[in-house]
Backbone as CSV, one residue per row, in Angstrom:
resi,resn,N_x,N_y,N_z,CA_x,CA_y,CA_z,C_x,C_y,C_z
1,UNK,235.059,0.806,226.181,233.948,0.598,225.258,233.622,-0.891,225.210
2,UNK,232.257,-1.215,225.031,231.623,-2.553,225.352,231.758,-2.507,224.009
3,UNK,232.569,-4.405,223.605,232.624,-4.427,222.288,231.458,-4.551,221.754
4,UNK,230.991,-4.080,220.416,229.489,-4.305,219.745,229.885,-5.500,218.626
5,UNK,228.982,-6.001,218.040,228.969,-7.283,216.990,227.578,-7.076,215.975
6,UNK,228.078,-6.819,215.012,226.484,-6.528,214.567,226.725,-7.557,213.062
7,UNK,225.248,-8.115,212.994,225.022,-9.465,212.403,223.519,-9.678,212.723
8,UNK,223.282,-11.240,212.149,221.810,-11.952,212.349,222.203,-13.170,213.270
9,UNK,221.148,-13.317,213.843,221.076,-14.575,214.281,221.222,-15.930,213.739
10,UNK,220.997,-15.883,212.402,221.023,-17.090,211.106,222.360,-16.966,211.168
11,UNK,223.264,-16.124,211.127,225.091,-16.112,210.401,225.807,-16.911,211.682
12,UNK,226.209,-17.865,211.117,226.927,-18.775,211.487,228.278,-18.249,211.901
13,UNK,228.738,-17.387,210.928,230.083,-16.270,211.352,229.978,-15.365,212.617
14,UNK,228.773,-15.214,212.713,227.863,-14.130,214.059,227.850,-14.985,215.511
15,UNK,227.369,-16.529,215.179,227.060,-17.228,216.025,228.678,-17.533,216.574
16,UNK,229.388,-17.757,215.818,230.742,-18.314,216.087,231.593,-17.352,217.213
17,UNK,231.319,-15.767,216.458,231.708,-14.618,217.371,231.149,-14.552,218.523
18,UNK,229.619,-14.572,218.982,229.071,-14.878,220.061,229.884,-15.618,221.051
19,UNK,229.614,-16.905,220.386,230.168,-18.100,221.285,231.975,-17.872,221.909
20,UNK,232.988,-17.325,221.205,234.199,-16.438,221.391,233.774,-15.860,222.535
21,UNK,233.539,-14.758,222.876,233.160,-13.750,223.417,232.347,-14.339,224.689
22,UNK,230.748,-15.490,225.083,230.723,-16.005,225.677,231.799,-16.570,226.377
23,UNK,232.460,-17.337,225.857,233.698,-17.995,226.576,234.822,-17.472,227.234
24,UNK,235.113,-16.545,226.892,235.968,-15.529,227.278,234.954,-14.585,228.574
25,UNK,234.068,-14.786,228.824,232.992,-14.378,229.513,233.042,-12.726,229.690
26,UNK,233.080,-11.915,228.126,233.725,-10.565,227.947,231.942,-10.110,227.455
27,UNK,231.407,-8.860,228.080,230.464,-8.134,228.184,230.790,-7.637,226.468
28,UNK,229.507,-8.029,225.602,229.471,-6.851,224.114,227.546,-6.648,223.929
29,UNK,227.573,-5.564,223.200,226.432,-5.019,222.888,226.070,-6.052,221.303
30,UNK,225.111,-6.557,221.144,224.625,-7.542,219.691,223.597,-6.410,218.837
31,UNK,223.533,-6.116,218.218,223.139,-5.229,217.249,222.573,-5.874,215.729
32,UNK,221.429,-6.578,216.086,220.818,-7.221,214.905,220.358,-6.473,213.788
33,UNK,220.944,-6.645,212.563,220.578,-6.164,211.262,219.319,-6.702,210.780
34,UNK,218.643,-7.454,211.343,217.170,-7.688,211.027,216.370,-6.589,211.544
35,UNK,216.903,-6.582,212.274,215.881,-5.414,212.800,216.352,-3.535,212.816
36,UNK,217.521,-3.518,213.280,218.028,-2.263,212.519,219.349,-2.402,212.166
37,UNK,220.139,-1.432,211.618,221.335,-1.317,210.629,221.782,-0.499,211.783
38,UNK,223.489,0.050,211.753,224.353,0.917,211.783,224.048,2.129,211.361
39,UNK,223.720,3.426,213.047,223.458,4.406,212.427,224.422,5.193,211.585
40,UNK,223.940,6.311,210.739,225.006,7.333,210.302,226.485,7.447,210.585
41,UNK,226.419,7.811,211.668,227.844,8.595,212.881,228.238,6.906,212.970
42,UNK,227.770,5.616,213.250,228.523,4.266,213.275,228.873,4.078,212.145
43,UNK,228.343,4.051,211.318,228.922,3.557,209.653,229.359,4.417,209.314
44,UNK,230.012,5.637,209.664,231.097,6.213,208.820,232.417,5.969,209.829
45,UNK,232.063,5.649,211.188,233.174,5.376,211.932,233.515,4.030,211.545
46,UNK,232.732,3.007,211.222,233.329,1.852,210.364,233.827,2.171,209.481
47,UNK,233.294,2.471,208.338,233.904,2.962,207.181,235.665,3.494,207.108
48,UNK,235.107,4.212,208.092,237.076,5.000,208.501,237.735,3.469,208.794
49,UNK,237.387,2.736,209.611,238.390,1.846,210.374,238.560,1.104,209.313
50,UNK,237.748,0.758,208.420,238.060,-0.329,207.485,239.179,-0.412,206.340
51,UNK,238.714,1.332,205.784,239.572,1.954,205.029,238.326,2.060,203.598
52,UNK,237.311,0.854,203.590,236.779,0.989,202.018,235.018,0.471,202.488
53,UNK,234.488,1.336,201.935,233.032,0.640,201.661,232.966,-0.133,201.402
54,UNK,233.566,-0.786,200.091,233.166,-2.081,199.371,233.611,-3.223,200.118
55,UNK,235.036,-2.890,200.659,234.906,-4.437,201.110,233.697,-4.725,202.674
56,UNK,232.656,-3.982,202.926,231.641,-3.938,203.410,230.214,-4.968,203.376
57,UNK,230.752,-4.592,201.769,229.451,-5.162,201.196,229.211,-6.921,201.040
58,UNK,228.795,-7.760,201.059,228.538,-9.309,200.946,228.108,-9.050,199.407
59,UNK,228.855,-9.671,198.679,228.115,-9.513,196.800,227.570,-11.111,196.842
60,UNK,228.028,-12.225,197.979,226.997,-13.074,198.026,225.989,-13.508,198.718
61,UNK,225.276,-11.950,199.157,224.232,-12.497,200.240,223.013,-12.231,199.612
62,UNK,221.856,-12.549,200.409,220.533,-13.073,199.288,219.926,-11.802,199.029
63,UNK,220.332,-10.950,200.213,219.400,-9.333,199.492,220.388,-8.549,198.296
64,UNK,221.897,-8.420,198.629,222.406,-8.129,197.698,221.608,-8.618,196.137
65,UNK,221.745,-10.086,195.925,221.281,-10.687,194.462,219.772,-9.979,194.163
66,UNK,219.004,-9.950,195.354,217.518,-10.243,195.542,217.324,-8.240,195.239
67,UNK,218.019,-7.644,195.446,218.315,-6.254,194.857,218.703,-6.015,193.938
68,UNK,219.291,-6.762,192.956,220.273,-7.173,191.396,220.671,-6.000,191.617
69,UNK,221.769,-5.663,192.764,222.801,-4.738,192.805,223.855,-5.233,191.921
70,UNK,224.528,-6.332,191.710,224.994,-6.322,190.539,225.131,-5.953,189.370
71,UNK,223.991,-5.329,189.220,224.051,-4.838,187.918,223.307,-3.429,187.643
72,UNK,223.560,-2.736,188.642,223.143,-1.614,189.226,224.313,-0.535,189.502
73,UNK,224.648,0.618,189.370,225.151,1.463,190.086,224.849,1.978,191.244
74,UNK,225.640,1.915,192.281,224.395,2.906,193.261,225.313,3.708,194.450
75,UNK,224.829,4.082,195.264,225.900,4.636,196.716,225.881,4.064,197.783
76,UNK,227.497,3.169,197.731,226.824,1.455,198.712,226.494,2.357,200.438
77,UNK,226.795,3.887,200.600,226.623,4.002,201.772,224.854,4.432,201.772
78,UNK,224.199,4.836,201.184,222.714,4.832,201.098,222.105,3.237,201.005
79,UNK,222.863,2.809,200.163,222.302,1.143,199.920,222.723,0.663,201.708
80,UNK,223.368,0.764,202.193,223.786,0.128,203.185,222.587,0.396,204.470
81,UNK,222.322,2.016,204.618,221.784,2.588,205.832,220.241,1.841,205.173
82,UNK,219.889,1.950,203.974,218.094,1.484,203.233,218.427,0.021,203.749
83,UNK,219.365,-0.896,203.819,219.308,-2.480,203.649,220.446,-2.968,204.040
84,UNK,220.367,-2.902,205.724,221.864,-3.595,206.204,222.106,-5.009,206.074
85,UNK,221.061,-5.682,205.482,221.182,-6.783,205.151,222.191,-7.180,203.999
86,UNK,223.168,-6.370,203.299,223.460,-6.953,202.305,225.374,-6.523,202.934
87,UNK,225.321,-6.225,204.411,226.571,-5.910,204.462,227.361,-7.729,205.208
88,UNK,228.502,-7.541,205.101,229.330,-8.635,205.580,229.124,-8.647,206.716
89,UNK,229.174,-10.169,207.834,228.765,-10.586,209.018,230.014,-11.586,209.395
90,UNK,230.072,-10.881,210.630,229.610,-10.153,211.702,230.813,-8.909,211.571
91,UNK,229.968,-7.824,211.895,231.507,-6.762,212.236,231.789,-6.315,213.631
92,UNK,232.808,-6.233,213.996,233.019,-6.472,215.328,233.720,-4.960,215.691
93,UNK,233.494,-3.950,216.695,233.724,-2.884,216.834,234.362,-2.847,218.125
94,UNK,235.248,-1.698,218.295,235.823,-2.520,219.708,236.615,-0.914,219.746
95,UNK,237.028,-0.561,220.925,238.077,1.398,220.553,239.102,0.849,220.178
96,UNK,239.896,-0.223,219.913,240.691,-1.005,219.507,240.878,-1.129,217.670
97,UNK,239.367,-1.285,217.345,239.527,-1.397,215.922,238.104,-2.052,215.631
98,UNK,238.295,-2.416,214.248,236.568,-3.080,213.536,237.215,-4.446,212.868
99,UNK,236.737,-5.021,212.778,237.158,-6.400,212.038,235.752,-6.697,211.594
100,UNK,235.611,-7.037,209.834,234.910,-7.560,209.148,234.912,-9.450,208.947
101,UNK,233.748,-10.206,210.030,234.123,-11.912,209.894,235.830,-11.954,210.516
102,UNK,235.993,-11.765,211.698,237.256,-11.906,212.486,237.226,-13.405,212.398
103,UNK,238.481,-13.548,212.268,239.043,-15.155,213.117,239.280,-14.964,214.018
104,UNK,239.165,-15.609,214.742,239.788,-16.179,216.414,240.664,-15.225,216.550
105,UNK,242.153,-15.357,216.017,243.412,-14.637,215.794,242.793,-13.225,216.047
106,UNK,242.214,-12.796,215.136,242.004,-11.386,214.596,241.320,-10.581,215.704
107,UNK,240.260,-11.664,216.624,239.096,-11.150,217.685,240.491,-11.069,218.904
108,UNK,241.475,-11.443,219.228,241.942,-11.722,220.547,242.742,-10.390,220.411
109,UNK,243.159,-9.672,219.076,244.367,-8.755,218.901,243.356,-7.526,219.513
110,UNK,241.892,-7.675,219.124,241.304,-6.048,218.874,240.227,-6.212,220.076
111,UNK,240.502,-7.169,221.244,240.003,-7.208,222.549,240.702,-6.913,223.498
């Protein structure tokens, strides 16, 4: 499986993973959340690997606030598939495992 990375181009955490992965000169699929999200059947296979929705979610990113999910109830897996913008960057998918914002360390174990 070609590792996938899904993120924005703005995330500096995204860019960092890129540049990893460049260097290592290792083939992955980039999967921009600007433009689409993690289908169904992917985000529940994340979900499994992670163990929890929430720690999914970014409670400091600008659509999260800009949604005043804070102070909202809701079903972060509907909130997630409506607005992948408010999930944590970069997640890194691999048949190995998922890592949410890998370190270095974390990217070399699940490659």
């Amino acid at each position: 499986m070609t590792p996938q990375v899904y993120g924005t181009k703005k995330s500096n955490a995204t860019r960092r993973v890129e540049r990893y992965l460049k260097e290592r000169r290792i083939d992955y699929h980039f999967v921009d959340l600007t433009q689409r999200g993690p289908s169904a059947g992917e985000l529940t296979a994340i979900v499994r690997a992670v163990g929890d929705v929430d720690s999914l979610i970014d409670t400091q990113s600008r659509e999260y606030r800009r949604r005043n999910l804070e102070h909202l109830d809701f079903d972060p897996i509907e909130e997630i598939e409506s607005t992948p913008g408010i999930l944590r960057q970069p997640i890194v998918r691999t048949e190995k495992g998922v890592r949410v914002d890998p370190a270095d360390s974390e990217l070399s174990e699940i490659l």
